[in-house]
C-alpha positions as CSV (number, residue, x, y, z in Angstrom):
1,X,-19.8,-6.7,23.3
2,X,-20.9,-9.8,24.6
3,X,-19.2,-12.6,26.3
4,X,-19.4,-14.9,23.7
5,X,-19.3,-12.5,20.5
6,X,-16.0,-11.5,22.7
7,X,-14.6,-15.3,22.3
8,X,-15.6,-15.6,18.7
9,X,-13.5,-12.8,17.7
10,X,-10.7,-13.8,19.9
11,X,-10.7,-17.2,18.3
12,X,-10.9,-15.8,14.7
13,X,-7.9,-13.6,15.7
14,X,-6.1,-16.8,17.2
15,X,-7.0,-18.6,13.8
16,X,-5.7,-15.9,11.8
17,X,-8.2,-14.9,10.0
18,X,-8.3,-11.5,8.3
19,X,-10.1,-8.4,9.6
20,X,-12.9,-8.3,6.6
21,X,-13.5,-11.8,7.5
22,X,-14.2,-11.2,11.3
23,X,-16.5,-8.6,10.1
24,X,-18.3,-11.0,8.0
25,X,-18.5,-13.7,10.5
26,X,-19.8,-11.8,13.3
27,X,-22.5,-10.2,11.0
28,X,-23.4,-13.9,9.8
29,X,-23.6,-14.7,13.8
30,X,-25.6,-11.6,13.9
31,X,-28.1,-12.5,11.6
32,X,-28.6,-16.3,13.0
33,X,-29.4,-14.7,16.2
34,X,-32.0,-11.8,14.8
35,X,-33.4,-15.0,12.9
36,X,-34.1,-16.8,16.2
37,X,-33.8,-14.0,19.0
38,X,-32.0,-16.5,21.2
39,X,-28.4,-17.4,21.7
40,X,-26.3,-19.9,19.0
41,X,-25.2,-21.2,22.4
42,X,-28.8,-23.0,22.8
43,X,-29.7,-23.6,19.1
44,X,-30.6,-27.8,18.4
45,X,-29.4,-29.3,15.0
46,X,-33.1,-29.1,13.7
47,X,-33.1,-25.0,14.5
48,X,-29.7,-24.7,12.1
49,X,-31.1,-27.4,9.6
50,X,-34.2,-25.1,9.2
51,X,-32.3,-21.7,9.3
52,X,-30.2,-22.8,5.8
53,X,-33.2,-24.0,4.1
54,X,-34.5,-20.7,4.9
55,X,-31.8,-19.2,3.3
56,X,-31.9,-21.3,0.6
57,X,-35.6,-21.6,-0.4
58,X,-37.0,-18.8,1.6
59,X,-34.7,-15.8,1.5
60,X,-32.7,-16.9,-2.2
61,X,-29.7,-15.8,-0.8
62,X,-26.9,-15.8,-3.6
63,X,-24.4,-19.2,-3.1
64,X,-21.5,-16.9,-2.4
65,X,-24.4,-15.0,0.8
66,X,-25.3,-19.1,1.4
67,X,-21.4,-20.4,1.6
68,X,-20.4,-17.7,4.0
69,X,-23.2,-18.2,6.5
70,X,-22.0,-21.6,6.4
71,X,-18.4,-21.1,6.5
72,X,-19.3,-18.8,9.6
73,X,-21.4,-20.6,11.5
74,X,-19.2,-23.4,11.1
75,X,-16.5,-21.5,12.8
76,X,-18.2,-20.8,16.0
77,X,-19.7,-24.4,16.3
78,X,-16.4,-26.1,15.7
79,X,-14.1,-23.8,17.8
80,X,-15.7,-21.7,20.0
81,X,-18.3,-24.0,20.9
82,X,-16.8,-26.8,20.7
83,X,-20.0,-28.7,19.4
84,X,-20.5,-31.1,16.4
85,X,-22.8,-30.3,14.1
86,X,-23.4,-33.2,11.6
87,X,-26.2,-31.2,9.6
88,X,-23.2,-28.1,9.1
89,X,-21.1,-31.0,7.2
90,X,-23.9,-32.2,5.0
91,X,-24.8,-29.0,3.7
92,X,-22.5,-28.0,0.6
93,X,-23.4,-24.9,-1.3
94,X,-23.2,-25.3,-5.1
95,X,-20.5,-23.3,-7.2
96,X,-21.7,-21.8,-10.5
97,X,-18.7,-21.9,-12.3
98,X,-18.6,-19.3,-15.1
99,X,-15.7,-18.3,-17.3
100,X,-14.6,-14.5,-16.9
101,X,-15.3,-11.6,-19.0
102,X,-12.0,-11.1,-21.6
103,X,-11.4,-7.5,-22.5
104,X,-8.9,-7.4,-25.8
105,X,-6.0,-5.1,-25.5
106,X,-7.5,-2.5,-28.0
107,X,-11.1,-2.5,-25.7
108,X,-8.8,-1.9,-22.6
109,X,-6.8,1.2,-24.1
110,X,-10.5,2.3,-25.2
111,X,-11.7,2.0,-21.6
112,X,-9.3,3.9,-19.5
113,X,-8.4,5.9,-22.6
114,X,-11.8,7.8,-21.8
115,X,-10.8,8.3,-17.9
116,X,-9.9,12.3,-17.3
117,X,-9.1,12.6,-14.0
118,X,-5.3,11.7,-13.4
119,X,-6.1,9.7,-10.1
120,X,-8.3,7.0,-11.6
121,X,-6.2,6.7,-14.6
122,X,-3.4,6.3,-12.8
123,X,-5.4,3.6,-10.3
124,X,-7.0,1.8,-13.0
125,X,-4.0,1.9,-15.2
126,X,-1.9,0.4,-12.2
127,X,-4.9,-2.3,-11.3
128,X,-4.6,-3.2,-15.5
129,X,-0.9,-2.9,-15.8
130,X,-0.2,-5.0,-12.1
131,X,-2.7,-7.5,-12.3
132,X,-3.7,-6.4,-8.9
133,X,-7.3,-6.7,-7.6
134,X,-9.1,-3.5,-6.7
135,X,-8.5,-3.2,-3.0
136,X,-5.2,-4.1,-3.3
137,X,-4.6,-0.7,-6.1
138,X,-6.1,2.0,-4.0
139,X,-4.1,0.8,-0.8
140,X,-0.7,1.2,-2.6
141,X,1.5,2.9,-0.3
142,X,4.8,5.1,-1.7
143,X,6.9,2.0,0.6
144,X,5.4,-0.2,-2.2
145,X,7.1,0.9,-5.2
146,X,10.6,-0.3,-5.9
147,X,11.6,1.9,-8.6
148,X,15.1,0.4,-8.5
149,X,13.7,-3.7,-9.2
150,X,11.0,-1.9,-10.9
151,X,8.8,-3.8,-8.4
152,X,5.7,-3.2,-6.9
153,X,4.9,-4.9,-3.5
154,X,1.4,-6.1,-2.9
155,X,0.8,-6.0,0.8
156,X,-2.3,-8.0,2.3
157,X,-3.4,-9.8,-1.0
158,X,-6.2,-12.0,-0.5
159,X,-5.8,-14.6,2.0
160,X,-3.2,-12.1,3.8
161,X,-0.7,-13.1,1.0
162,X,2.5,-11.4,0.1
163,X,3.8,-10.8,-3.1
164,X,5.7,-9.2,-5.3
165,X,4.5,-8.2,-9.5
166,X,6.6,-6.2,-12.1
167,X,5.9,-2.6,-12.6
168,X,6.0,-1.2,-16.1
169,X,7.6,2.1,-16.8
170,X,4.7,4.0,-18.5
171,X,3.0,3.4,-15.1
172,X,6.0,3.9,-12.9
173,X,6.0,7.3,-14.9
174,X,2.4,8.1,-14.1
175,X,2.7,7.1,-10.8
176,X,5.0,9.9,-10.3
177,X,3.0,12.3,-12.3
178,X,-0.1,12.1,-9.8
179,X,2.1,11.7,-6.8
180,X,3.6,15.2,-6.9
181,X,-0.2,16.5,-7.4
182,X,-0.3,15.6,-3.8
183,X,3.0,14.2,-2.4
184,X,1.4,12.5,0.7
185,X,4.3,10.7,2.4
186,X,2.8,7.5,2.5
187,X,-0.6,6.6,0.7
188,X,-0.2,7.0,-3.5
189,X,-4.0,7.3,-3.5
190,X,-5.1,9.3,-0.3
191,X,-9.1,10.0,-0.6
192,X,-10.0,13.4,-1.2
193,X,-12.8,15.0,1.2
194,X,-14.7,17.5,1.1
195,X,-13.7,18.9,4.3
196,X,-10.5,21.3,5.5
197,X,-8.2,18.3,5.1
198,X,-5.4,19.1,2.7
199,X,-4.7,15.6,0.5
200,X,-1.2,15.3,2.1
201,X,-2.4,14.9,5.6
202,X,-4.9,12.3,4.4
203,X,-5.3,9.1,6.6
204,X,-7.7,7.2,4.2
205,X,-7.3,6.1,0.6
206,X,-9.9,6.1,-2.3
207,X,-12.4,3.6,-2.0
208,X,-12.9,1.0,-4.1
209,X,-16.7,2.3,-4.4
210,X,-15.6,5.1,-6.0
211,X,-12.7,3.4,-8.4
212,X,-15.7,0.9,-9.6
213,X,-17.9,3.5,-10.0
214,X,-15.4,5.4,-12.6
215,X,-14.8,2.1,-14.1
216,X,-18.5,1.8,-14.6
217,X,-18.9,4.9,-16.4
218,X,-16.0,4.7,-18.7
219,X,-16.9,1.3,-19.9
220,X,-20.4,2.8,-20.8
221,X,-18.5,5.9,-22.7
222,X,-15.9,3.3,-24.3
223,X,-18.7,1.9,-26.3
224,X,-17.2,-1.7,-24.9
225,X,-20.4,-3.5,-25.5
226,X,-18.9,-6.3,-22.3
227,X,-20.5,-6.9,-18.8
228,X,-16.5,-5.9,-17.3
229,X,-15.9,-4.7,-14.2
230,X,-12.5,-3.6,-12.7
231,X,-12.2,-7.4,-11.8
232,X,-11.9,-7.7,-15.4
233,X,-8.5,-6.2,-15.8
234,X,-6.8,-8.7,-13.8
235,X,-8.6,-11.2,-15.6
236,X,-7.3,-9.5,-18.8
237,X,-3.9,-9.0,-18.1
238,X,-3.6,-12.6,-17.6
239,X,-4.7,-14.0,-20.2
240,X,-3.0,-10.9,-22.3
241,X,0.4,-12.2,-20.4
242,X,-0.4,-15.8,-21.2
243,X,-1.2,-14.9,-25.1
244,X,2.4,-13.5,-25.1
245,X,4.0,-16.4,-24.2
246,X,4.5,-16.4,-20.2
247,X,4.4,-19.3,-18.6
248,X,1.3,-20.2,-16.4
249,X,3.4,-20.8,-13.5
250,X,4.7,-17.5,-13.5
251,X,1.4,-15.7,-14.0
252,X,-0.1,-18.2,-11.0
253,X,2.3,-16.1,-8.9
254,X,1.8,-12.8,-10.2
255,X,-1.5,-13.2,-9.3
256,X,-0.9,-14.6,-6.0
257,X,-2.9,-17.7,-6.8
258,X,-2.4,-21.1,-4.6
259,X,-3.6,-23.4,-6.6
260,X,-2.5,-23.5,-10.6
261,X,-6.0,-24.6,-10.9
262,X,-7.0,-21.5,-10.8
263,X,-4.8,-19.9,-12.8
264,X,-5.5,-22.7,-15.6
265,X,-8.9,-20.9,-16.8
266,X,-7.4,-18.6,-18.5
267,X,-6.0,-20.8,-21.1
268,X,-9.5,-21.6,-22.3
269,X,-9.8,-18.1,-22.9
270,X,-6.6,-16.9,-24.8
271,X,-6.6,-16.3,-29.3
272,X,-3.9,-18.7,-29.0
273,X,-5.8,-21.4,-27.8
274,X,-8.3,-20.8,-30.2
275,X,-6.9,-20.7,-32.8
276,X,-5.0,-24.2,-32.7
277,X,-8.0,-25.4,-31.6
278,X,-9.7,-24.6,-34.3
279,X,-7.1,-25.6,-36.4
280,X,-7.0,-29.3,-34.7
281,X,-11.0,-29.5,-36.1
282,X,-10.6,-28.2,-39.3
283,X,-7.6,-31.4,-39.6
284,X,-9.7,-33.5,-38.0
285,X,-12.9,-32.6,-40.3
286,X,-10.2,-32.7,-43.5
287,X,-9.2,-36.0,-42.4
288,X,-12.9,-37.6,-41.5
289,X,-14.3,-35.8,-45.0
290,X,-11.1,-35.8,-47.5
């Protein structure tokens, strides 16, 4: 590791930022650096101008690929560095903002109603049932259940963020089901192998490859005709939760959102909302048209 890759990664740790994004950063570093085949330590504002309209009109990177490099680059020129960049403050990626996909309650029960084996049912059923996102069900550890609050404990959300997300029966009851298959003293979900290692002595859990690979599958032998992905569980159970009357503040935690914001889309996308919508216009049409 070099000197200065060596700094970056001491300043990211000082800043707090996660492992996954340290990864990310240094491999954005990485790239500038292949891109050039010099140090960031010598690069000229013109050099970085050029390298993001390369990614932009060049390459086509995605805006999430495009807001990334930035983010990381940024990093390293503003603390590790210790250089202003002017051009890195006038660049601003642009945020398609799409609504999510919204699976009903009866297309979700057809989903993971087609799963067989009893370790994705019982991880997708948990992702569905918890809200949680996908990385944050297969890294469940026993430690996390509170069968007594009838709790489950999310450990290293996004953002590093703590919290805690009521745990229905039925899956508290499944849980226990595909624990005893193994009883691994600390990982619900340990990843099978194909090796000598017996699934209690495990020291990995299933990737989230795999669980979005099952999820892919299923949807196709559902016959949900929606472009879902596991992401659109959470998404589901929210707006499921809000159609039942919770309020949005509540579900903003459950979901371990900071901003309500972000928790707000989903009342564009609840029956509920429809329908009083549509019944405002059909006033409004009775009142312009008598």
């Amino acid at each position: 590791m070099t000197i200065l890759r060596q700094r970056i990664v001491e300043d990211m740790q000082l800043c707090g930022l996660t492992e996954k994004t340290q990864v990310v950063y240094v491999q954005v570093v990485r790239q500038l650096v292949e891109h050039y085949r010099k140090s960031p330590e010598v690069f000229t504002e013109v050099e970085l101008r050029e390298y993001f309209l390369y990614l932009k009109n060049i390459k086509g990177v995605a805006q999430s690929t495009y807001g990334v490099a930035l983010a990381g680059i940024k990093f390293i020129y503003r603390y590790t560095l210790r250089r202003e960049i002017p051009t890195l403050d006038l660049i601003r990626p642009r945020r398609k903002k799409t609504l999510p996909v919204i699976l009903s309650i009866s297309e979700v029960g057809r989903i993971l109603g087609q799963i067989r084996r009893l370790c994705y049912r019982a991880c997708l059923g948990t992702i569905y049932a918890c809200g949680l996102r996908t990385t944050e069900g297969v890294n469940l550890r026993v430690g996390d259940i509170d069968s007594e609050r009838m709790l489950v404990h999310v450990r290293h959300g996004k953002g590093d963020k703590e919290r805690c997300v009521p745990l229905p029966e039925r899956i508290l009851d499944i849980l226990r089901r595909y624990w005893i298959t193994h009883r691994h003293e600390e990982l619900i979900f340990p990843k099978r192998t194909t090796g000598s290692v017996p699934l209690p002595q495990a020291t990995t859990t299933m990737t989230a490859k795999g669980v979005r690979d099952v999820f892919e599958i299923v949807l196709e032998e559902s016959g949900v005709r929606k472009n879902a992905t596991v992401k659109t569980l959470r998404h589901s159970w929210a707006t499921h939760l809000l159609e039942a009357g919770l309020d949005l503040r509540i579900i903003q935690g459950y979901l371990g959102h900071s901003s309500p914001s972000t928790t707000a889309i989903y009342t564009h996308l609840t029956r509920k909302t429809e329908a009083m919508t549509v019944k405002a216009i059909n006033q409004i049409l009775d009142e312009l048209w008598g």
